[in-house]
Each structure stands twice: as C-alpha cells, then as structure tokens.
MIGUVO-511211 format. One record per residue (C-alpha): x, y, z. Coordinates in steps of 0.5 Angstrom, whole numbers, plus 500, padded with zeros to 3 digits. Layout:
<xx:X | yy:Y | zz:Z> .
...
//
This chain:
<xx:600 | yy:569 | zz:783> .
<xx:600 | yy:571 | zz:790> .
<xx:604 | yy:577 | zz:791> .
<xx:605 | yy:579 | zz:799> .
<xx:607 | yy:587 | zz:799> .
<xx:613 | yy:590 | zz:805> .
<xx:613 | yy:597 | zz:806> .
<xx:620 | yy:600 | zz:804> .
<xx:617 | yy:608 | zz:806> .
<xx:610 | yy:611 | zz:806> .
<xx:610 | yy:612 | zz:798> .
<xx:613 | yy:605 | zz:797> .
<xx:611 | yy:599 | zz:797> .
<xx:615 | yy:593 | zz:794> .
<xx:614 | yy:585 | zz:793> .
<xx:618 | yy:579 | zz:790> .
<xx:616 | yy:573 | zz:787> .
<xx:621 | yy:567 | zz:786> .
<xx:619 | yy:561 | zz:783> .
<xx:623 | yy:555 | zz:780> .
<xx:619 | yy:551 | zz:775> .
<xx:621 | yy:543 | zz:773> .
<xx:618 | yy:539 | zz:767> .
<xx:620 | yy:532 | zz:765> .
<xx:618 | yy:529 | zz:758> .
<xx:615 | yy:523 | zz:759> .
<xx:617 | yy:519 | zz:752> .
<xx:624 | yy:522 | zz:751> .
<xx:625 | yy:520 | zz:758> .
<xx:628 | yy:527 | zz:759> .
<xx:628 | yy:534 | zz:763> .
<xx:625 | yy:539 | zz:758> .
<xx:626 | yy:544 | zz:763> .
<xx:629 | yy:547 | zz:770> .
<xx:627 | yy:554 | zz:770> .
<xx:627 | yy:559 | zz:776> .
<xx:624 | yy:566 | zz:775> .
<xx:624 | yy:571 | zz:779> .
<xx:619 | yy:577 | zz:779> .
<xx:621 | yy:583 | zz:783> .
<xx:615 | yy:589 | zz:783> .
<xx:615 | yy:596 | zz:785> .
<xx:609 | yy:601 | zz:786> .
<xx:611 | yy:609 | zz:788> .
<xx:606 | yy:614 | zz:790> .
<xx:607 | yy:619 | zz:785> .
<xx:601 | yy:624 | zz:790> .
<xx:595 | yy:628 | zz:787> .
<xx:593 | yy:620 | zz:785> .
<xx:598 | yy:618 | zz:782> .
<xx:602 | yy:612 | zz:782> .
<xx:607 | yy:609 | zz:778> .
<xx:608 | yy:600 | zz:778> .
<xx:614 | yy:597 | zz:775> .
<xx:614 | yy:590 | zz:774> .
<xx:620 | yy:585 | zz:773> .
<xx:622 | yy:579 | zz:770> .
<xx:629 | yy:575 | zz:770> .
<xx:628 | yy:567 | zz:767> .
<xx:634 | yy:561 | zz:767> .
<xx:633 | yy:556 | zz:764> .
<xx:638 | yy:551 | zz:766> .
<xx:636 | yy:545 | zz:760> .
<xx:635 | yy:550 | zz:754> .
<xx:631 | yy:546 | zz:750> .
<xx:625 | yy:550 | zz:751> .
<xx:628 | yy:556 | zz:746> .
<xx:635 | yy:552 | zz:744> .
<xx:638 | yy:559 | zz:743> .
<xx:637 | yy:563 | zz:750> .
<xx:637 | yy:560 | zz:757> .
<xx:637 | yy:566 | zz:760> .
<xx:632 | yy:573 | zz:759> .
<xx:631 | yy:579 | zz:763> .
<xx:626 | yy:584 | zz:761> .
<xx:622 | yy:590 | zz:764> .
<xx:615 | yy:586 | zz:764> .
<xx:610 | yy:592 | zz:765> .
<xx:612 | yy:599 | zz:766> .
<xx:606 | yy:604 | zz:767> .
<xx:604 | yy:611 | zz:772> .
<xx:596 | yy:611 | zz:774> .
<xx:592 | yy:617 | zz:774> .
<xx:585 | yy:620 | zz:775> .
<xx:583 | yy:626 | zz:772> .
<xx:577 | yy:628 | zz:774> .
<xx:572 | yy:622 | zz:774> .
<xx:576 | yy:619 | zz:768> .
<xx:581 | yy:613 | zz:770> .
<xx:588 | yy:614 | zz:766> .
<xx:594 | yy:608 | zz:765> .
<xx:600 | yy:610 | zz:761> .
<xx:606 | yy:606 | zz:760> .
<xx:607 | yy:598 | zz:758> .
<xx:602 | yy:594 | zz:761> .
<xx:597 | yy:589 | zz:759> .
<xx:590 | yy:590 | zz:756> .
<xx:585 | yy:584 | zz:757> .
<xx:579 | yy:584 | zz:754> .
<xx:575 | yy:578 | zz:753> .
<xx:572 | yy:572 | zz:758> .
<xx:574 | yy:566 | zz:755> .
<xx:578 | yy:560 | zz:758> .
<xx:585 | yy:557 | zz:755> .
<xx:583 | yy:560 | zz:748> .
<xx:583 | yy:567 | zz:746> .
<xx:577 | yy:571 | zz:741> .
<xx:578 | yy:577 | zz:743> .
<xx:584 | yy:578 | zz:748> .
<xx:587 | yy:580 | zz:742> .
<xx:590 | yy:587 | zz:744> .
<xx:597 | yy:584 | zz:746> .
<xx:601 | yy:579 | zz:743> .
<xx:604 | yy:573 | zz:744> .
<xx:610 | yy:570 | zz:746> .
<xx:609 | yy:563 | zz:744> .
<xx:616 | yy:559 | zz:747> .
<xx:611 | yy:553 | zz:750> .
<xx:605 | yy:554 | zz:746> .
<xx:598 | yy:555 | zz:750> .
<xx:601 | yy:552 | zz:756> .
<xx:604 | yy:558 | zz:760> .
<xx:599 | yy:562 | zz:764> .
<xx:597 | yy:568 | zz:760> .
<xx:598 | yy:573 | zz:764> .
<xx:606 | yy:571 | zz:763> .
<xx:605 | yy:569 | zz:756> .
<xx:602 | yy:576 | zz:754> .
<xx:607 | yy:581 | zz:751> .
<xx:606 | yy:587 | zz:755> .
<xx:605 | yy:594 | zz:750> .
<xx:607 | yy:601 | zz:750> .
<xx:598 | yy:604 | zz:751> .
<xx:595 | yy:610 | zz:752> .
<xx:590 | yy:607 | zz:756> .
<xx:584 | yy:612 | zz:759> .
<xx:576 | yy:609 | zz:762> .
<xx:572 | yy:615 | zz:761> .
<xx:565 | yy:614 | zz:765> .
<xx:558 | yy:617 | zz:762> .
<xx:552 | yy:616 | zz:765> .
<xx:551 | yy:608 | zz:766> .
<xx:557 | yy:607 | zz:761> .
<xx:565 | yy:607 | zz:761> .
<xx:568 | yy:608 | zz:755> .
<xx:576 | yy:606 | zz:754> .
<xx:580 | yy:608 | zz:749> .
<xx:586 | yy:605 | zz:747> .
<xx:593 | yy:608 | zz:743> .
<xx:599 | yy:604 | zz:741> .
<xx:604 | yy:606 | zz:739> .
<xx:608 | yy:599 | zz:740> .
<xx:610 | yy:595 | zz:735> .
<xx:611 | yy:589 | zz:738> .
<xx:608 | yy:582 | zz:735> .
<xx:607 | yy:575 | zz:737> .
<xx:614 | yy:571 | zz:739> .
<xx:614 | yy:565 | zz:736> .
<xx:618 | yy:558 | zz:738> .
<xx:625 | yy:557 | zz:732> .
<xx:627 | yy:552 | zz:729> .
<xx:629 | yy:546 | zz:733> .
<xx:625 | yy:549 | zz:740> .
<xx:620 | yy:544 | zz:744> .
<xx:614 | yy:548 | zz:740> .
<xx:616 | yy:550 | zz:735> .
<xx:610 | yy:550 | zz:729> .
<xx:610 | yy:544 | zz:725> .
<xx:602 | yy:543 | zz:723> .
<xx:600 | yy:544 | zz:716> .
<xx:595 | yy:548 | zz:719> .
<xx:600 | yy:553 | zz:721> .
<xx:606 | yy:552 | zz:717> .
<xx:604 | yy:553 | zz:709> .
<xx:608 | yy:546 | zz:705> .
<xx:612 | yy:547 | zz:699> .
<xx:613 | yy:542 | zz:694> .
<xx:618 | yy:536 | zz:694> .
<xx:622 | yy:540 | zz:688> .
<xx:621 | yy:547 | zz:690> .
<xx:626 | yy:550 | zz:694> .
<xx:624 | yy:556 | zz:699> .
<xx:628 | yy:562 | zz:701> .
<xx:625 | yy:567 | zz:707> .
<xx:626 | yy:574 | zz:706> .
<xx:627 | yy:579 | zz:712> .
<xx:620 | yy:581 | zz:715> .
<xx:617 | yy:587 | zz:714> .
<xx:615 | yy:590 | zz:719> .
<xx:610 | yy:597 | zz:721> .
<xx:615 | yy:602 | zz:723> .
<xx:612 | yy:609 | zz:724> .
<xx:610 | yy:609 | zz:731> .
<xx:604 | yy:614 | zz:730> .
<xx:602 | yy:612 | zz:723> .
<xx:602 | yy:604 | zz:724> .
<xx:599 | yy:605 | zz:732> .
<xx:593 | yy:600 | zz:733> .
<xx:588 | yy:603 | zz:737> .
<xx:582 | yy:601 | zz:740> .
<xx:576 | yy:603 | zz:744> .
<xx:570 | yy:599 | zz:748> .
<xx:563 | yy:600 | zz:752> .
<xx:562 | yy:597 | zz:758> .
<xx:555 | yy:597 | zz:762> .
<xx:551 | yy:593 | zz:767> .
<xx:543 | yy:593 | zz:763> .
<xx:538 | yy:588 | zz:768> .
<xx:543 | yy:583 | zz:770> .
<xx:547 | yy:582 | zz:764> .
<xx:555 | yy:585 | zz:764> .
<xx:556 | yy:587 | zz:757> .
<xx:561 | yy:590 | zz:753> .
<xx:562 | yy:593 | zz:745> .
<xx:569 | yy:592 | zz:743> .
<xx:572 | yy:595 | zz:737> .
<xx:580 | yy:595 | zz:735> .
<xx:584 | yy:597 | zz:729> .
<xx:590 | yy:594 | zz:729> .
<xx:596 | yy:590 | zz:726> .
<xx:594 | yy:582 | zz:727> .
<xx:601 | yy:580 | zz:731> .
<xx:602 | yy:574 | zz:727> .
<xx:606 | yy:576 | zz:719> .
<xx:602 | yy:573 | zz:713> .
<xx:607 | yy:570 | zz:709> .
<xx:607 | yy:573 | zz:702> .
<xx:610 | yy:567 | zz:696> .
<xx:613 | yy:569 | zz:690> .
<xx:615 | yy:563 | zz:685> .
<xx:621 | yy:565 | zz:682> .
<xx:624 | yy:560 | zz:675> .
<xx:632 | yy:559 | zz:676> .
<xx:637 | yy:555 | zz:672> .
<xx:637 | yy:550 | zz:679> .
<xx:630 | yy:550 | zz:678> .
<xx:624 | yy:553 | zz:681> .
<xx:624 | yy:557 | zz:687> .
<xx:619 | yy:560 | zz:692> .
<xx:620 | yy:566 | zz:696> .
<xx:617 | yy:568 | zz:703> .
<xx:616 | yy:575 | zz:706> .
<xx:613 | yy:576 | zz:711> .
<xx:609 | yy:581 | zz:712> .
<xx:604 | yy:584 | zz:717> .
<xx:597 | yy:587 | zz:715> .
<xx:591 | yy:591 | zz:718> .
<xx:585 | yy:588 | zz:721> .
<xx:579 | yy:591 | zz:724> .
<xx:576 | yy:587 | zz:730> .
<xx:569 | yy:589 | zz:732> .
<xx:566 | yy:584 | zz:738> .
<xx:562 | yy:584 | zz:744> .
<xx:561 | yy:580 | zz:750> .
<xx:556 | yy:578 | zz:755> .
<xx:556 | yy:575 | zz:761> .
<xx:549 | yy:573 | zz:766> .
<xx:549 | yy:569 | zz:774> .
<xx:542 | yy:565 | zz:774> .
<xx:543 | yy:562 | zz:781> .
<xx:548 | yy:557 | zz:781> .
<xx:549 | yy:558 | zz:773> .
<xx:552 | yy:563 | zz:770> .
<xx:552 | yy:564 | zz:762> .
<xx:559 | yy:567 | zz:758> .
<xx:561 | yy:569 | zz:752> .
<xx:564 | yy:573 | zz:746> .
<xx:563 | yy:574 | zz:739> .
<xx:569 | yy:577 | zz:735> .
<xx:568 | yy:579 | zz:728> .
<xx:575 | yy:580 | zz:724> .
<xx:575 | yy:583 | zz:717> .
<xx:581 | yy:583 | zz:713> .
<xx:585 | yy:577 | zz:715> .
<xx:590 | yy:573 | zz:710> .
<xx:590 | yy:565 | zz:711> .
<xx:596 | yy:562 | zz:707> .
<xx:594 | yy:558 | zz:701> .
<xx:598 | yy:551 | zz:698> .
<xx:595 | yy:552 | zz:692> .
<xx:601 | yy:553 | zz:687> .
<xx:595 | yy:558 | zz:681> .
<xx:595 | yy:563 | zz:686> .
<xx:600 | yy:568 | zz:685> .
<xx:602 | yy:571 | zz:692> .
<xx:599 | yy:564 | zz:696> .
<xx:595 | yy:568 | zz:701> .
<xx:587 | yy:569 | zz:701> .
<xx:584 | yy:574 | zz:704> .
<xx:577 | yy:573 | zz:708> .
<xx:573 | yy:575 | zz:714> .
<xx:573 | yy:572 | zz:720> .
<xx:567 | yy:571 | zz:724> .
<xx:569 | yy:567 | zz:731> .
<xx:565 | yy:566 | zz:738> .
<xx:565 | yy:562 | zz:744> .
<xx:559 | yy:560 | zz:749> .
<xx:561 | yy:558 | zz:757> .
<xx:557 | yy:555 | zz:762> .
<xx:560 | yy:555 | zz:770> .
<xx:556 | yy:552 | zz:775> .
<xx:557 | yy:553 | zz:783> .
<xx:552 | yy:548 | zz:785> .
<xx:556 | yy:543 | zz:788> .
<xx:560 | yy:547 | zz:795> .
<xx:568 | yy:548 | zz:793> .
<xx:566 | yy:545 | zz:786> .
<xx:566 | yy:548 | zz:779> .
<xx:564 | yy:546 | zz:773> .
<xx:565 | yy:549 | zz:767> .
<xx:565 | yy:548 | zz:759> .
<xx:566 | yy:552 | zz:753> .
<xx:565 | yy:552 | zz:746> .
<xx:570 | yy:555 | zz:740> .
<xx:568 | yy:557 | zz:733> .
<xx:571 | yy:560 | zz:728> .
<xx:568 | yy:561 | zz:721> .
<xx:572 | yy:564 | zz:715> .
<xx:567 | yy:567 | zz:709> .
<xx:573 | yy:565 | zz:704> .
<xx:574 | yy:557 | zz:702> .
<xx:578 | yy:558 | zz:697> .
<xx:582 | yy:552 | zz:694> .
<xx:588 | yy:550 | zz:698> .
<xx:587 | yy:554 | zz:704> .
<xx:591 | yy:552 | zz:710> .
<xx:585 | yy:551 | zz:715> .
<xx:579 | yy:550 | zz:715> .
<xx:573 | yy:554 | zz:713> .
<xx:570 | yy:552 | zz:720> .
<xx:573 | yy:551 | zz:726> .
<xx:571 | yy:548 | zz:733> .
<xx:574 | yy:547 | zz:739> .
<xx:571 | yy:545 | zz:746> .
<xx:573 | yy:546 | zz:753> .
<xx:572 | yy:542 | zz:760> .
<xx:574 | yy:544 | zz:766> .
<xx:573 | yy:541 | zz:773> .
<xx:576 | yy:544 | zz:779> .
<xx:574 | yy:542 | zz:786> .
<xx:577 | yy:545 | zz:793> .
<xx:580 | yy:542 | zz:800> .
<xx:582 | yy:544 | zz:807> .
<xx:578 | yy:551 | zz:806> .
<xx:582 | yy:551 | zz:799> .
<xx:589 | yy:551 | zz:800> .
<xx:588 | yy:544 | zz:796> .
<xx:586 | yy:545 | zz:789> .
<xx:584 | yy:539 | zz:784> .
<xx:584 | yy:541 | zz:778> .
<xx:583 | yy:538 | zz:771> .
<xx:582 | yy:542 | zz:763> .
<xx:581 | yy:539 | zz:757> .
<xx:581 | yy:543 | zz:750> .
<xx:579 | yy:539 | zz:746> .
<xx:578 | yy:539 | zz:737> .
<xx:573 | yy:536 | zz:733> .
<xx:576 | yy:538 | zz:726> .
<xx:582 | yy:534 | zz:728> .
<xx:580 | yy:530 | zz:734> .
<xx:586 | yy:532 | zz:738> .
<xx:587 | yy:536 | zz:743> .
<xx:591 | yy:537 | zz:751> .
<xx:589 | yy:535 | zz:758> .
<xx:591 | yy:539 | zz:763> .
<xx:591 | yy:535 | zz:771> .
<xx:594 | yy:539 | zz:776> .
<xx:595 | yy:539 | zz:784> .
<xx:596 | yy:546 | zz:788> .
<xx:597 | yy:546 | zz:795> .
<xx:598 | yy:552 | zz:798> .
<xx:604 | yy:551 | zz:803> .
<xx:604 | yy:558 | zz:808> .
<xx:601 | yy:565 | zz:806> .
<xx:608 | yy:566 | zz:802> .
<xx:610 | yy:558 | zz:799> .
<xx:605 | yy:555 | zz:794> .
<xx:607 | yy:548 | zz:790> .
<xx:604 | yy:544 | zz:785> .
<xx:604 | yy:538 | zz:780> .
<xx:602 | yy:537 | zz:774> .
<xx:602 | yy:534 | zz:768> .
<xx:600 | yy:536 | zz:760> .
<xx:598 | yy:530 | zz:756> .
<xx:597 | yy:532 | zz:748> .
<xx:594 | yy:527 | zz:743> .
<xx:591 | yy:527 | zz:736> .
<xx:593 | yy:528 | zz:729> .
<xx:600 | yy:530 | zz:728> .
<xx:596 | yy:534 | zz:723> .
<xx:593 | yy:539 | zz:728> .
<xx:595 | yy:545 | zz:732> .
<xx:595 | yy:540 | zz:739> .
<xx:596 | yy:534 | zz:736> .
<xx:603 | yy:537 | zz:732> .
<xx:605 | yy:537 | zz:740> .
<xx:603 | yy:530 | zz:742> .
<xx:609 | yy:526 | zz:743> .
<xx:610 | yy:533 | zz:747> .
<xx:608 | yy:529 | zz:753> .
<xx:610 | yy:532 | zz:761> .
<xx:610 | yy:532 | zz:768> .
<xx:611 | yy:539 | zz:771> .
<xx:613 | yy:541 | zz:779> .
<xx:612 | yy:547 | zz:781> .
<xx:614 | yy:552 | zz:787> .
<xx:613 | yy:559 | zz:788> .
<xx:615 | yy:564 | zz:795> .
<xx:612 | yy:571 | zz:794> .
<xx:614 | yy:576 | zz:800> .
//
C-alpha cells in the first residue's frame, strides 16, 4: 500500500488511503462488488522514544453480495505505542504479527486470525484480524529473542450462509447423513482473558549466510472443532454440533539463503493437538485428533532484469488417517508466480497460480498494476477458479471474476 504522510505538527504525522475496488462475476454476468474503503492513519510522537500509530478502516459495499447481512463496516484496524527499552524493542496494542516466508498459503503466519468474506483473495495485510499483544524483541548477542502475549480472543471470520465464499467443500464442512437432522449449538468460546492468552516466543539469527528463525506459539487454533453428538427422538435421529476451540502447540523454523540470482525459502510448522472432523457415524463426538506436520519449500529467481520467477511447493501431513476424516492424510499445493516490471516499474505484470495436486483444483490470479502519479495507482485483474467442486478451490470454481481497482494515498 502506498502511504504518502503530511505533517500536521512536529510530533504528528497523518496519511490517508482511499481506494474503490469493482468486481464483475464473469458467469452470472453480474457485479459481485462496488467497495470503497478508506483508511485513514495516525502516528504521535509520545517523546522519550515513544510512539503511538493508529490505523482506521471504513468499508461499503454498495452490491452486498460479498457478505449479504452488511454492506457497511468500521473498524479501528491497529492500535499500538512503540517503545524502547534499553537495547529491547517493545510494541504494545492492537497490531499485526507475521511470522513466516510463504506466498498465498500460510504455514506459520498463524499468530492472527483470519477474516475469510473473500476467502484467499484479499491481500493479507487486509484479511488479517489485528489482536490485542504484548510484543517485546530482546537482542542477545547475535540473536533477537521476541516474546509474545495475547490476551485477545478473537478468531477467524467466516463467510455465512448465502455470502459469495461461503465454504461448501466436503473437505471443510462435515456431511450428515440424508436422514439425520443437524442443529448447531452456541460456540464455545475461551473467555478468561489472561488464563486463555496465547503466547509465543522465536529466535531469529544470521549464521554464514542464511536468515533463520526458531518459532514456538501456544495458542488457540482460530478455526472451532465442531464437536457432534447424536441424539434419537421420536422424529428421528438428530445430530448436535458445538463448536468449540481448542489448544495447539506450534512449534516450526524458518530459512532463507541468496545464492546469486537464487534465493532459496522455506518453513516448517509442526502442530500437536489438531482436531479434524470425521463423517464416521461409529465415532462418538466426530472429531479426530492428530499431529500435523506442514511445510513449503520457494525458489526466486532474479536472473532476468525486472523479472521474478518464483515457485513453492506446500505439504501438509497428518500422523492420524483414521476412517472417515474430512481431509487428506496428505495434502500438497504448489505455486507459480511470474512478475515482470515496465517504464522503470510503474507498470507491473503479474501472474499467480495456486495450484492442488489432491484435487486438481486451484486459482489463477492475472494482474496489470500502473502506477498513475506518486499518489494514484490502478489495476486490473482477474480470479479464475477451476477444479473439483470438492476441493477447497474448486468449491469457488463458478466464482470466476474481473477486478478493477484504484487507489489515491496522501
């Protein structure tokens, strides 16, 4: 996002961002949106190296189809004072964490939730859910220690029914039977702010070369597990859903080397305790529980001028395949990207494909950006879904759209 800041007074530095977003469905022949959002932001000097920034964001949506129940939304995005102590870097408020060096997928960008009105198709430093953290980088020697505490129980928000992406998949959403009615309990949801904090704690280092860090985050997965009991009534048989969110242990690293023109990235997440739902009617509250190990592996390569190229490939491996669990014991995604830059790169090409193997499904993202002036960019582009209804792209593929997009910052 291009930010162009105005001092106000010494101590005070603001910017605005407004942007108006329109997407056509390209077979229901059809505007799925006309959004205009505007972002206003705020940085104070607090003095005695101290500073507070505040981010805003007002979103309207004059087709309502993205999320049929609001066309309208205000929020205070991020909220937060920076602060040094000594040699030690500390951040405190409602902010955004982001650990990880994957593009389109996440393995270990797992610190803040997700709001997921568009599924994977919002850039994530807008789908992400800023939180509530303690957020302090401690240098030791030649390593920074950072620290994490949320006391912010906040999760994933998901597309309702009737919404554009709302999930559908079989791989996301558990099938009851035919002749089984389901009726959803109310969430249950961790409410002790400072016995249900998440926290976590990495150590990042430079060693001959390489970039590498050492992730570790106790914390409640952001997605609920839906917990079923089957319950016989006179009508017949009944199953009742709760969700309900549980505590994971993510431990992972990451790396990442230049050699040349190439540079090698990846990460490695291990997660114990995840709960995966099950259709098997034996099992007695249809979730099974598992360790998760998931990875991805990047190459970029700068060896043509204004050009990258750059591929990824995801795996995810469950270490429980029990009968009748939702998803595959192993998963694996793979990604393309191709960018190419013009007229001393205020013209950008640029193509991202996501593709999974377990499926054949996935999306292609083509897009033109054109920086118009320092202040006004503009960009068209289009989200092409294809595949198995079945899988977690393919549940979108007659989701096909042309975006246009402008953008002023001052």
């Amino acid at each position: 996002m291009l930010l162009m800041s105005t001092t106000v007074t010494a101590a005070v530095d603001s910017a605005i961002t407004i942007g108006n977003e329109w997407a056509y469905r390209t077979e229901a022949k059809q505007t799925q949106k006309f959004e205009t959002m505007v972002k206003p932001e705020v940085e104070i000097d607090l003095g005695r190296n101290a500073r507070l920034t505040a981010i805003g964001r007002i979103r309207y949506d004059a087709k309502k189809q993205i999320d049929v129940d609001d066309d309208t939304d205000a929020e205070l995005r991020e909220f937060y004072v920076e602060t040094v102590i000594g040699r030690s870097f500390l951040t405190m408020g409602k902010q955004q964490i982001v650990w990880g060096k994957a593009d389109g997928l996440k393995v270990l960008d797992v610190i803040n939730p997700q709001e997921w009105r568009e599924f994977i198709l919002d850039d994530f430093d807008e789908s992400r859910i800023p939180l509530w953290t303690v957020n302090a980088e401690i240098p030791i020697n030649d390593v920074t220690l950072q620290l994490l505490w949320i006391p912010d129980q906040t999760y994933h928000e998901f597309a309702q029914q009737g919404d554009q992406y709302q999930f559908t998949s079989p791989q996301l959403v558990p099938q009851a039977p035919a002749d089984v009615d389901v009726v959803f309990a109310a969430e249950e949801q961790p409410n002790d702010t400072f016995q249900d904090a998440d926290w976590g704690a990495r150590l990042s280092a430079f060693w001959n070369g390489w970039d590498l860090t050492f992730n570790y985050l106790y914390h409640y997965n952001d997605q609920p597990v839906l917990y079923r009991q089957l319950n016989m009534t006179a009508s017949g048989p009944v199953a009742i859903i709760t969700p309900r969110y549980e505590r994971s242990h993510l431990i992972g690293t990451t790396f990442s080397n230049a050699f040349g023109s190439l540079t090698l990235r990846g990460e490695v997440g291990y997660s114990l305790d995840r709960y995966i739902s099950t259709n098997s009617a034996s099992d007695n509250d249809g979730v099974i529980k598992t360790n998760e190990l998931a990875y991805v592996i990047g190459l970029d390569w700068f060896g043509l001028s204004d050009t990258l190229l750059s591929t990824q490939v995801f795996q995810s491996h469950l270490n429980n395949d029990s009968s009748g669990i939702i998803r595959n014991n192993r998963e694996t995604t793979i990604t393309f990207l191709i960018r190419h830059d013009f007229m001393n790169e205020t013209l950008s090409t640029e193509l991202l494909w996501i593709h999974n193997t377990n499926f054949d499904d996935g999306v292609a993202r083509p897009r033109i950006t054109y920086q118009i002036s320092d202040e006004i960019t503009a960009s068209v582009g289009a989200d092409i879904f294809y595949g198995d209804q079945t899988g977690l792209f393919g549940q979108f593929r007659n989701r096909d759209r042309l975006v246009v997009s402008i953008e002023a910052a001052y």
